[in-house]
LOKOLDO-926948 format. One record per residue (C-alpha): x, y, z; residue in three letters; residue number from 1. Coordinates in steps of 0.5 Angstrom, whole numbers. Layout:
     x     y     z rest  nr
     X     Y     Z  ALA NUM
...
END
This chain:
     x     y     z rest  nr
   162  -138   -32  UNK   1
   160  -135   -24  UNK   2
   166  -130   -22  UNK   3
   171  -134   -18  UNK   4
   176  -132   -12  UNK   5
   176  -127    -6  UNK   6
   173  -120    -5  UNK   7
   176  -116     0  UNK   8
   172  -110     2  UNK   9
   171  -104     7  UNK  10
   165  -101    10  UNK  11
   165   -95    13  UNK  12
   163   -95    21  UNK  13
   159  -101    23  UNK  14
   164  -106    25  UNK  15
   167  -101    30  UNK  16
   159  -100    34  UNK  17
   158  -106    38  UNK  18
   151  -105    39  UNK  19
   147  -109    44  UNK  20
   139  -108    46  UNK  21
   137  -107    54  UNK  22
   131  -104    57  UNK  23
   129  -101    63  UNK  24
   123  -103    67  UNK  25
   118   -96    68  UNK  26
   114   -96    74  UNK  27
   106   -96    75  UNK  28
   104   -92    79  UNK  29
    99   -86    77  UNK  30
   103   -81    79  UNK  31
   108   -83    73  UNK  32
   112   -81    69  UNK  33
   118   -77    74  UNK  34
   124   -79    77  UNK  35
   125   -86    77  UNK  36
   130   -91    78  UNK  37
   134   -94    72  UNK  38
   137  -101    72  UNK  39
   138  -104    65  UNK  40
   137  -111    62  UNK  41
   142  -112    57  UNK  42
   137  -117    52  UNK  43
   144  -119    47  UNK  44
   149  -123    47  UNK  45
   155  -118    46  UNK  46
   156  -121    39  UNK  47
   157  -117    33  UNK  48
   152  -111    32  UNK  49
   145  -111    35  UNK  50
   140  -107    34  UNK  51
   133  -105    31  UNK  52
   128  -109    37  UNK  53
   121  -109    39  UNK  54
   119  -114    45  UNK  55
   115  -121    43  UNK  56
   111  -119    50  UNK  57
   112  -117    56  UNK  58
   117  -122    58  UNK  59
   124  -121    56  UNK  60
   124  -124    50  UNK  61
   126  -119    43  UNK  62
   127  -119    36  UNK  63
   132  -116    34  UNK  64
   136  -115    28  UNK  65
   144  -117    29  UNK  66
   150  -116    24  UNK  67
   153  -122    27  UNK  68
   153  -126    20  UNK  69
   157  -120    16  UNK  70
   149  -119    14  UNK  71
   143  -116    17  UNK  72
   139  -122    19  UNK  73
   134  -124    25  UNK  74
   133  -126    30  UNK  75
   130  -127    38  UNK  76
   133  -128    44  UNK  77
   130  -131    50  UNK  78
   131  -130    58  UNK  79
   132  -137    58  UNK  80
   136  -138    53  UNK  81
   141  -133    53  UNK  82
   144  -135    46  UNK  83
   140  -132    40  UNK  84
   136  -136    35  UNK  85
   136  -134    28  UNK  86
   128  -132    25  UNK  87
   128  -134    17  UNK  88
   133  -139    16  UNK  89
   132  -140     9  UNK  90
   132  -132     7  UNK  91
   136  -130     1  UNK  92
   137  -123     3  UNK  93
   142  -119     4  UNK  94
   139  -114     9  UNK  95
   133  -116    14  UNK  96
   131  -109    18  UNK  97
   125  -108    24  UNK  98
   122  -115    26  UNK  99
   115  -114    30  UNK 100
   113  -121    32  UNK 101
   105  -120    33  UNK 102
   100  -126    33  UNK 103
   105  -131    31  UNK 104
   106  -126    24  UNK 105
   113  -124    23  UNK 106
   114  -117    20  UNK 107
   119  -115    18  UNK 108
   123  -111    11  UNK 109
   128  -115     6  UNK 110
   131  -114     0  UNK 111
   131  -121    -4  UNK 112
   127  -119    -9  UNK 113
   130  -114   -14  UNK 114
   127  -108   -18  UNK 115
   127  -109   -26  UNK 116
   129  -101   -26  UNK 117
   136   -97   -22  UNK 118
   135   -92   -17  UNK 119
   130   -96   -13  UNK 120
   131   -99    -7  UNK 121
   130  -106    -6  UNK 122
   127  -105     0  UNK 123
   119  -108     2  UNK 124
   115  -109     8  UNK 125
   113  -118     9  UNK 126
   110  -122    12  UNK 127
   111  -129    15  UNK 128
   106  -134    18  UNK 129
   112  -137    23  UNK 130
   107  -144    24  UNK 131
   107  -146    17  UNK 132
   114  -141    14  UNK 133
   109  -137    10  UNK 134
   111  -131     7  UNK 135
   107  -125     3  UNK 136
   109  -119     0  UNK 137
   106  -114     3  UNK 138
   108  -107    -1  UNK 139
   106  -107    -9  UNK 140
   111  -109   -13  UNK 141
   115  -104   -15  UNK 142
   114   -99    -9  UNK 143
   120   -98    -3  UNK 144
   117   -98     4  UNK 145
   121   -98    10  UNK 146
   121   -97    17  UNK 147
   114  -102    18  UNK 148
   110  -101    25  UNK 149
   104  -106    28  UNK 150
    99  -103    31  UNK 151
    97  -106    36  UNK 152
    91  -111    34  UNK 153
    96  -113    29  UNK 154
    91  -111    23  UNK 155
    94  -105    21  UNK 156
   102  -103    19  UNK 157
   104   -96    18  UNK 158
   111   -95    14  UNK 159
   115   -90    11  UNK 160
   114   -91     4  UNK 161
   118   -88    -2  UNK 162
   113   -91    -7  UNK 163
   114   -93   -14  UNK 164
   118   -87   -15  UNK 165
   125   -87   -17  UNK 166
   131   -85   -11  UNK 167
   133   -78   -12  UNK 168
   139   -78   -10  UNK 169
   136   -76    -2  UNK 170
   139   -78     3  UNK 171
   139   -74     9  UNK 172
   132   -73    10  UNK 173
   129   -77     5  UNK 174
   122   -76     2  UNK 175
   119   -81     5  UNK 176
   111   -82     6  UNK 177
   107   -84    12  UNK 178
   102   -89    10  UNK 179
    98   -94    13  UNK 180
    93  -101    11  UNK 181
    91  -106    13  UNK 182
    95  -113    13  UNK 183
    89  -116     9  UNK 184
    89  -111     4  UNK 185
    96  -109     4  UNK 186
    94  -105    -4  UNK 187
    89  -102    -1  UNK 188
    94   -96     2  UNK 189
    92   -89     7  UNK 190
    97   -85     7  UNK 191
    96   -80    13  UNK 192
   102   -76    11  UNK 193
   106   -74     5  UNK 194
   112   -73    10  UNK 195
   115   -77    15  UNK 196
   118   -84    17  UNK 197
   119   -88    22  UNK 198
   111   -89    24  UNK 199
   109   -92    31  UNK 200
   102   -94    33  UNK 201
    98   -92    39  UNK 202
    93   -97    39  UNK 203
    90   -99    32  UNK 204
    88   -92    30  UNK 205
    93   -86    32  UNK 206
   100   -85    28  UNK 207
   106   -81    31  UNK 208
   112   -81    26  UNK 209
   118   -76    26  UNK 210
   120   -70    20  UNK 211
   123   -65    19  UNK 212
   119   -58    22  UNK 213
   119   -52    18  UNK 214
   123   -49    24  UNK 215
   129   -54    22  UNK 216
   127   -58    28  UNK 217
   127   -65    28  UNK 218
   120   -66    31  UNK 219
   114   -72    33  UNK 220
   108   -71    29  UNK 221
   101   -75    30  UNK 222
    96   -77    25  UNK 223
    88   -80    27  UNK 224
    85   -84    22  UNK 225
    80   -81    23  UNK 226
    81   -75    19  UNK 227
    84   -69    21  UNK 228
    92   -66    19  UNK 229
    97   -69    22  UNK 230
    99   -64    28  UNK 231
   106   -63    32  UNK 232
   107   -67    39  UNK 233
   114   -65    41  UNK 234
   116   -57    41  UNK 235
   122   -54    37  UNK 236
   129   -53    41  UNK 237
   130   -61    41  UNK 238
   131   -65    35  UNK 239
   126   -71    36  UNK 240
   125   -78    32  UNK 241
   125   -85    32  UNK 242
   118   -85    36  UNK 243
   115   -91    40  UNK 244
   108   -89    43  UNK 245
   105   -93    50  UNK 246
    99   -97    49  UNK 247
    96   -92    53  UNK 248
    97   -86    49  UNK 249
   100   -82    55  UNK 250
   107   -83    53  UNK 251
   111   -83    47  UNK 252
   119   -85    47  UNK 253
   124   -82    43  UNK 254
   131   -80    41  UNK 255
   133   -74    42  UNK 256
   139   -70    41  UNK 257
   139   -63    45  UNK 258
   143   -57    45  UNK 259
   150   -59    49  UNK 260
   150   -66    48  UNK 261
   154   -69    43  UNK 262
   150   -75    45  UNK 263
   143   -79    41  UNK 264
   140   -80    48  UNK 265
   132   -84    48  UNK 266
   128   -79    53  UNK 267
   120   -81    55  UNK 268
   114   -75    53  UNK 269
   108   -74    57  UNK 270
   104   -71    52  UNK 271
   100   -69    58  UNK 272
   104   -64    60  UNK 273
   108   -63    55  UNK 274
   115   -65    58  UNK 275
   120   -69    57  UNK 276
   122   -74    62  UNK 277
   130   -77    61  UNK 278
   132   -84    60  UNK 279
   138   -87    58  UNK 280
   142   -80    59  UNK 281
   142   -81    67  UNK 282
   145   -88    66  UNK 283
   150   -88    60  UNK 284
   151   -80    59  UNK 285
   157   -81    54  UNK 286
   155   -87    49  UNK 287
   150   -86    43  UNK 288
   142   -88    44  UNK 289
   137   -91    39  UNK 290
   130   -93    36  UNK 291
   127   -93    43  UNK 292
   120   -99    44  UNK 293
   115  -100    49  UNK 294
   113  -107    51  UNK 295
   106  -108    49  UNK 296
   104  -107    57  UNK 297
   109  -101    57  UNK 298
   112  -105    62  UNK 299
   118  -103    60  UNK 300
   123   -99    55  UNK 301
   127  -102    50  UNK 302
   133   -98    47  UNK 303
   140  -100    43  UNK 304
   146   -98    45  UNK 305
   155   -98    44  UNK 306
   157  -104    50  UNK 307
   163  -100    54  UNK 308
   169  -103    57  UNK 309
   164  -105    64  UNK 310
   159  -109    59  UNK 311
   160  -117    57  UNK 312
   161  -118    51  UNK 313
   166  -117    44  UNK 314
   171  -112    45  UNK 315
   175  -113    39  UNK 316
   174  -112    32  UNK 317
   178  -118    28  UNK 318
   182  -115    23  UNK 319
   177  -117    17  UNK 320
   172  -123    18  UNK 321
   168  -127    13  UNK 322
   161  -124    10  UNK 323
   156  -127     7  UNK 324
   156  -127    -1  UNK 325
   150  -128    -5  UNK 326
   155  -132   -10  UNK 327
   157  -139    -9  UNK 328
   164  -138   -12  UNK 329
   166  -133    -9  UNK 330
   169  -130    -2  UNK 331
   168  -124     1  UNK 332
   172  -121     7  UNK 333
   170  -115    10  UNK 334
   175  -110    14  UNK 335
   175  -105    19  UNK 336
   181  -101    15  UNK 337
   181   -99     8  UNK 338
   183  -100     1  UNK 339
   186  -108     2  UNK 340
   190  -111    -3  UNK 341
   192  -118    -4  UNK 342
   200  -119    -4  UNK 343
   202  -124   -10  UNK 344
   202  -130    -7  UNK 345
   195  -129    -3  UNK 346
   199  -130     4  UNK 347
   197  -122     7  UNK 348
   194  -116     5  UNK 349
   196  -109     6  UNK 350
   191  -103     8  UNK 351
   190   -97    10  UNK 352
   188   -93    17  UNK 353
   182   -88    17  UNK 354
   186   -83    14  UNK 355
   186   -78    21  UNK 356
   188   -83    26  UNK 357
   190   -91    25  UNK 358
   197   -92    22  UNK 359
   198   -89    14  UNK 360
   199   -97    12  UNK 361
   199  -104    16  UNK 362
   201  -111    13  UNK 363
   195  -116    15  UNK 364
   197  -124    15  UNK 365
   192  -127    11  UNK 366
   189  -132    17  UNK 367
   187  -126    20  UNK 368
   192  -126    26  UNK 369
   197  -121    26  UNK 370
   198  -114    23  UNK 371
   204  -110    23  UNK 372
   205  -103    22  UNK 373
   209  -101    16  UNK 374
   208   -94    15  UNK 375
   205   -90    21  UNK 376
   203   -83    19  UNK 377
   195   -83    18  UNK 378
   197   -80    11  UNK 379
   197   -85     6  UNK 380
   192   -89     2  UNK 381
   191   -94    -2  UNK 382
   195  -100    -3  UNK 383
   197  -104    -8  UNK 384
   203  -109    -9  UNK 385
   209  -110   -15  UNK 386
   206  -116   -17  UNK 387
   215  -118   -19  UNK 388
   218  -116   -14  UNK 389
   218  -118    -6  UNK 390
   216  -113     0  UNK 391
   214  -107    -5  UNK 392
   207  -104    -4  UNK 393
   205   -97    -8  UNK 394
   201   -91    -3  UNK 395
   200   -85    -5  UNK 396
   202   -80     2  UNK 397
   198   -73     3  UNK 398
   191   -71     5  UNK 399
   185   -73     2  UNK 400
   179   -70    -2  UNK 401
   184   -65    -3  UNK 402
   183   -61   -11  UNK 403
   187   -63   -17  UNK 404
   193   -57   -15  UNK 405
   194   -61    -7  UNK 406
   201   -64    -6  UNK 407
   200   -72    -6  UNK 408
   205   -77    -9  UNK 409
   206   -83   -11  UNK 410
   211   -87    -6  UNK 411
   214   -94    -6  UNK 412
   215   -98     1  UNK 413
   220  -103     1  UNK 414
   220  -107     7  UNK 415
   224  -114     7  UNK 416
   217  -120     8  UNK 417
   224  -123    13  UNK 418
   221  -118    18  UNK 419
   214  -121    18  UNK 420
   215  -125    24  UNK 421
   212  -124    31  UNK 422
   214  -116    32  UNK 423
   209  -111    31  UNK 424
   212  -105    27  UNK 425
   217  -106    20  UNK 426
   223  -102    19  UNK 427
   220   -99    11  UNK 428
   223   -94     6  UNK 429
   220   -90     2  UNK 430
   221   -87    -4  UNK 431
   217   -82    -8  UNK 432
   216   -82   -15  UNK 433
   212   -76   -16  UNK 434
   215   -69   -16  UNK 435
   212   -64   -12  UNK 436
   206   -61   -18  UNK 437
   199   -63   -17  UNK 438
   196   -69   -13  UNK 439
   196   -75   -16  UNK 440
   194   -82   -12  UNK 441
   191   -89   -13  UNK 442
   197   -92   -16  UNK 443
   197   -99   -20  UNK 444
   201  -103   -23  UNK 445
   202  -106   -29  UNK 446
   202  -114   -29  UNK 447
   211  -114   -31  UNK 448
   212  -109   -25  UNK 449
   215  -104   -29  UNK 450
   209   -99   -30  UNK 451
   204   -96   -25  UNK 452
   198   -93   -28  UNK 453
   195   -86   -23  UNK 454
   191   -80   -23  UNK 455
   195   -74   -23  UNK 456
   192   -66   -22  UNK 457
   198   -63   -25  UNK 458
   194   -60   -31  UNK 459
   189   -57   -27  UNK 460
   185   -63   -28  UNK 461
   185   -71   -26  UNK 462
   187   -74   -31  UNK 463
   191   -81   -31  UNK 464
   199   -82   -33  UNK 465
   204   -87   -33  UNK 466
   209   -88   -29  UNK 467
   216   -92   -29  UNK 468
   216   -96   -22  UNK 469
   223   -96   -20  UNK 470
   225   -90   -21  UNK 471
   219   -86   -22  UNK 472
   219   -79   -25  UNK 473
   227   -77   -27  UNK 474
   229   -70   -27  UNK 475
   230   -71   -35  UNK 476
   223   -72   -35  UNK 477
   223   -79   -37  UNK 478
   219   -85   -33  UNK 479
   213   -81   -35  UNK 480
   207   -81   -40  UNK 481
   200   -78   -40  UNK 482
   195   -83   -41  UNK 483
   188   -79   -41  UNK 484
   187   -71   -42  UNK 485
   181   -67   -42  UNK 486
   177   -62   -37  UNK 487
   175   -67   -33  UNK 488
   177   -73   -27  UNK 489
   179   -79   -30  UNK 490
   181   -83   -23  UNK 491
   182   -90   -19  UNK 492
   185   -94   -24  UNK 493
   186  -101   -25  UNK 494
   191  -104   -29  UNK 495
   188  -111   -31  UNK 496
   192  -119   -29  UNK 497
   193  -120   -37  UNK 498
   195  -112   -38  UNK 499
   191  -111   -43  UNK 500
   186  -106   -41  UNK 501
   186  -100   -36  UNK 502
   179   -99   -32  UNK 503
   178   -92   -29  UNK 504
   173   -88   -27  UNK 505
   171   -82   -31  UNK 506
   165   -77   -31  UNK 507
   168   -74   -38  UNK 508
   161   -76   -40  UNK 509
   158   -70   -36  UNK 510
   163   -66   -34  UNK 511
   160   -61   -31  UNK 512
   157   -66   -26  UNK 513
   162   -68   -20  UNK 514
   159   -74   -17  UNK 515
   157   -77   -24  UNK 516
   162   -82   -26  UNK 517
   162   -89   -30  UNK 518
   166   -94   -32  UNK 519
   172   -93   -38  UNK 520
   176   -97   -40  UNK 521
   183   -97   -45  UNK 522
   190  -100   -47  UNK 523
   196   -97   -44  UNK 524
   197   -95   -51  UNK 525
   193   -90   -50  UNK 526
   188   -93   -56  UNK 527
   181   -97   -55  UNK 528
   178   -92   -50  UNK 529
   170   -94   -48  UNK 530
   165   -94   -43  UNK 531
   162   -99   -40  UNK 532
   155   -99   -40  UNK 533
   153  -104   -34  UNK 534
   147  -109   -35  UNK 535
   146  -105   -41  UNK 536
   145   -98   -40  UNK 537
   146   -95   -46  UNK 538
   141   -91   -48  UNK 539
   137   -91   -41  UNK 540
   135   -84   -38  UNK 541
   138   -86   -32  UNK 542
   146   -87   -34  UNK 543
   149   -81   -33  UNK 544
   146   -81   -25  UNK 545
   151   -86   -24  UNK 546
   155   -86   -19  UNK 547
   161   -92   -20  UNK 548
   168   -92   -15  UNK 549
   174   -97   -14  UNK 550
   174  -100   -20  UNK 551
   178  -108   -21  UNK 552
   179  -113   -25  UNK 553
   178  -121   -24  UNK 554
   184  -125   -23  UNK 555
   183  -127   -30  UNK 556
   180  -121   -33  UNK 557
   174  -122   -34  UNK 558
   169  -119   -29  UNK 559
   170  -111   -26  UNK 560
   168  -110   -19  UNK 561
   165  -103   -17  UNK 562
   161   -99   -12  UNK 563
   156   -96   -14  UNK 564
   150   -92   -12  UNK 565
   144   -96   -17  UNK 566
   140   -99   -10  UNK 567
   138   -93    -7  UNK 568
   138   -93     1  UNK 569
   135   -99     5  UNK 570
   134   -96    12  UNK 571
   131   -89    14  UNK 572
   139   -86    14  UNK 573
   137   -81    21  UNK 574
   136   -89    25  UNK 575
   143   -90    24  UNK 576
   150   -87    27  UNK 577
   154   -82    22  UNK 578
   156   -85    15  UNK 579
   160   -80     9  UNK 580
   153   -84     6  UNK 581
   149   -90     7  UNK 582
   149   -92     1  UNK 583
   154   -95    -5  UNK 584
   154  -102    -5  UNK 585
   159  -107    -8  UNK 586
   157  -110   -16  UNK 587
   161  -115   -21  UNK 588
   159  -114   -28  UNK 589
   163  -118   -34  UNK 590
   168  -113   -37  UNK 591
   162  -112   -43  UNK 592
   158  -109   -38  UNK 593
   153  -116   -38  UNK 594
   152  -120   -32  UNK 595
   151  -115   -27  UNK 596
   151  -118   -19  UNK 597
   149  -115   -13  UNK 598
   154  -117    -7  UNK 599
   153  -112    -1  UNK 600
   147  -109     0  UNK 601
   147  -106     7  UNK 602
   144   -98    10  UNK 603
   151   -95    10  UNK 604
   157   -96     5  UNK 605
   162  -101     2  UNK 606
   168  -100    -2  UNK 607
   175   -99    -3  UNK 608
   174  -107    -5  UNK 609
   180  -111    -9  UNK 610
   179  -119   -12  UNK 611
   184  -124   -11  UNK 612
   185  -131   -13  UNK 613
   184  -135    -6  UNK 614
   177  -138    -4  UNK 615
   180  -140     2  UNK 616
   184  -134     5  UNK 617
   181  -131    12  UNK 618
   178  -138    15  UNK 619
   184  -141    18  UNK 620
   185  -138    24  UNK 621
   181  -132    24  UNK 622
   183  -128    31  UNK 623
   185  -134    34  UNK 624
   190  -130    38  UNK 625
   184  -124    40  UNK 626
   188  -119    37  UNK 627
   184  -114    34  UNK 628
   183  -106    35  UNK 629
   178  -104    41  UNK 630
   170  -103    39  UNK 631
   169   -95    38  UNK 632
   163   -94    44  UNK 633
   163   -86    43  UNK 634
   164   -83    36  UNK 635
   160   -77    33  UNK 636
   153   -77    31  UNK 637
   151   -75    24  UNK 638
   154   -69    21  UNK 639
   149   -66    19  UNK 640
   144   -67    24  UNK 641
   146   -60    28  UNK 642
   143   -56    34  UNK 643
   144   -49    32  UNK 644
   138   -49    27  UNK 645
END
């Protein structure tokens, strides 16, 4: 039987974006580039998140990728037709990036086809022929290729490729190569440098491309076909990538980050005379600026970037909205807000904020139209309900990605449903059930109400224990057992509907590695301890590089949902806004370790993922009031990606 019911999830940053495409027009005059008027032309519709463009001609017509589905598809928009038009109806990937229409050929990368091997991306470079709906593959079966660029004839494609090796867990500066073939002949591949990403086209015979130099500086490079090293366009003391290049060969465009500036801003470069010309930093200096592209005349330049108060569009990011799921039996639901959970009758949910600024805990109606807050500190994290009694919910309240030996409890939250009526806030108790020793998180109930199951550090290690869920730990050391010892971390427990199984993460199989962790599952007794090798991993080179989080259980007990790392990456992580990581995917397997699903597949991350029983939840009245929180227009660029080098 196919998984059945509601999955409820988070992902880390991309519903707060509300990216649009605009573009400015550049003046002709010979005496270009320099000082020029700016107005921009916005090319989207103010729908969702839309991003990653490149123009049909030199009207105003784009392809662009857009969020709007819960998916990454494609679509083109006209000046005369200010409402969007989907590009590959019929496609059954999760994930599309970087269409380029030329000579009536759409190219673009998909993820539909999956590798037979973990640790390599979905991620090829296609082909369709819009007239007749033709597709081909144009990347060799078994290679990831990313981030395609036409040259202008439209006979060759460069792309960023990571070939047919195995992800190495890199995901910063991945290792990418430049290579470059022809449409005709796409095995036939060139590769013109074994470094760089994001490839763009000066004519049919020139390559620019971004890397990181040796002086720690992100910089554009530049390869001939007609031989030679790649050499060095853009100087050190700026980070420049994403390049486009002018059908000229007199300008490249990039996006820069410069010293001083918390801001990715898109800049023009005369390679003439070696100077950079500022674009968007004279129109939006505090928003984020991405990916640039010229018009195939280089009449104008095109960009993506966060609408602001001033620009039309959505403003509001609804409480949770429907995503696309890849099974039909089941329906996902994705939030802005972490950790959700379905109360015991489906009719709310609970979640958390952000951790640093959201409220601590919020209780969100299932039809998507209000949300209370229950707890407001930003301190707590992960919900769960009593599935016994009414207006229980269990947190954990302390800092976060703290060591074993930080103070975190276990708390109960009672609050009377009475309360769920127009008001905004509940009046909640709390009581802490953890004595003050050692961080213990990630409660779960046991079916009856009476047990929770939780990771505590108060060993020195993150083992699990159970716990009495009334009246926790008593001061004659009652109320609490432990469930698993050893020098390890054994952490996110999921006790399942039919009590038979606890599910956890664990790395107990490497110890000595922190981000390796597997599936495990035992009885509350302590007895039947195993692991889990999902779609038969057992015995695989590769088992132990698994990274697998956030681990439930079906309804019926019969399925495990988790996040895991078995995809790779699908898009060239320096393209995007900041993400913890940009990649962890959501899979279903049966609790045998069979049957493995892929869910999610998106360049940033999804998680803290809970599985109801409902089909229905979340389509009745979703944000029919408007009621939501505010789109983020400014917020940090990757952590990683510093000016102090």
């Amino acid at each position: 039987m196919e998984p059945q019911g509601t999955i409820a999830f988070s992902t880390v940053g991309i519903p707060f974006y509300g990216f649009d495409v605009f573009s400015v027009q550049l003046p002709t005059t010979v005496d270009f580039p320099g000082a020029f008027e700016l107005t921009e032309l916005c090319h989207t519709d103010g729908v969702s998140a839309n991003f990653n463009a490149q123009f049909v001609d030199e009207g105003d017509a784009v392809t662009f990728v857009s969020e709007r589905t819960g998916s990454s598809r494609l679509y083109r928009t006209e000046p005369h037709n200010p409402k969007p038009e989907p590009l590959l109806t019929s496609s059954p990937s999760l994930f599309h990036d970087r269409p380029t229409l030329n000579n009536g050929r759409l190219v673009f990368v998909s993820a539909h086809e999956p590798h037979s091997e973990w640790f390599k991306s979905w991620s090829a470079v296609y082909s369709t022929e819009l007239a007749t709906g033709t597709t081909v593959r144009l990347t060799p079966k078994g290679f990831a290729d990313f981030s395609p660029a036409v040259s202008r004839s439209g006979s060759r494609i460069a792309v960023a490729s990571y070939g047919s090796r195995k992800w190495e867990g890199d995901f910063r500066e991945i290792d990418t190569e430049v290579a470059v073939f022809e449409r005709s002949d796409p095995d036939a591949r060139t590769v013109v440098s074994r470094n760089g990403g994001w490839p763009a086209w000066s004519g049919d015979s020139a390559v620019y491309f971004h890397r990181k130099s040796d002086d720690g500086w992100w910089s554009v490079f530049r390869s001939d076909l007609d031989g030679g090293e790649p050499r060095r366009v853009t100087p050190a003391g700026v980070h420049a990538f994403t390049p486009a290049a002018s059908h000229d060969g007199r300008l490249i465009a990039v996006a820069t980050r410069r010293k001083g500036s918390k801001f990715r801003h898109v800049e023009l470069f005369d390679l003439e005379t070696g100077s950079f010309v500022p674009v968007t930093a004279r129109l939006n200096p505090d928003l984020h600026h991405y990916n640039p592209f010229f018009s195939p005349e280089s009449g104008r330049l095109g960009y993506h970037r966060s609408r602001k108060e001033s620009d039309a569009g959505e403003k509001v990011v609804h409480h949770f909205r429907p995503v696309e799921s890849p099974v039909e039996t089941l329906t996902m639901l994705r939030f802005p807000t972490t950790f959700p959970s379905f109360s015991p009758a489906g009719d709310y949910f609970a979640v958390n904020g952000d951790f640093f600024a959201s409220p601590g805990m919020m209780i969100v109606r299932s039809d998507g139209s209000k949300r209370w807050t229950l707890l407001e500190e930003p301190s707590a994290f992960f919900t769960a309900w009593s599935p016994t009694e009414a207006g229980v919910i269990y947190t954990s309240v302390g800092p976060i990605f703290e060591s074993s030996a930080a103070t975190v409890h276990i708390a109960r939250v009672s609050f009377d449903p009475a309360d769920l009526d127009c008001r905004d806030a509940i009046t909640a108790s709390v009581k802490l059930l953890t004595r003050a020793v050692g961080n213990n998180a990630f409660p779960s109930c046991s079916p009856d109400g009476r047990s929770l199951v939780f990771r505590s550090g108060r060993s020195g290690f993150k083992n699990l224990y159970i716990l009495d869920a009334v009246n926790g730990e008593t001061h004659g050391g009652d109320g609490i057992r432990r469930l698993t010892e050893g020098e390890w971390t054994d952490t996110m427990p999921s006790w399942s509907p039919d009590g038979e199984h606890i599910a956890f993460s664990s790395n107990r199989h490497d110890p000595e590695n922190p981000t390796g962790f597997s599936i495990y599952l035992v009885r509350p007794d302590g007895s039947g301890l195993r692991r889990v090798h999902v779609a038969g991993a057992e015995g695989s080179e590769d088992v132990d590089r698994e990274r697998i989080n956030h681990v439930c259980f079906s309804p019926d007990s019969e399925w495990l949902l988790f996040t895991a790392n078995f995809g790779s990456v699908v898009a060239e992580p320096i393209s995007l806004p900041n993400h913890y990581q940009p990649y962890g995917d959501l899979y279903v397997c049966r609790v045998d370790g069979t049957g493995l699903r892929r869910l999610t597949c998106n360049a940033y991350e999804n998680g803290t993922p809970v599985w109801g029983s409902g089909s229905d939840v979340g389509l009745l009245n979703l944000g029919a009031d408007g009621s939501g929180e505010m789109l983020i227009g400014r917020y940090e660029e990757p952590l990683w990606l510093t000016c102090d080098v």
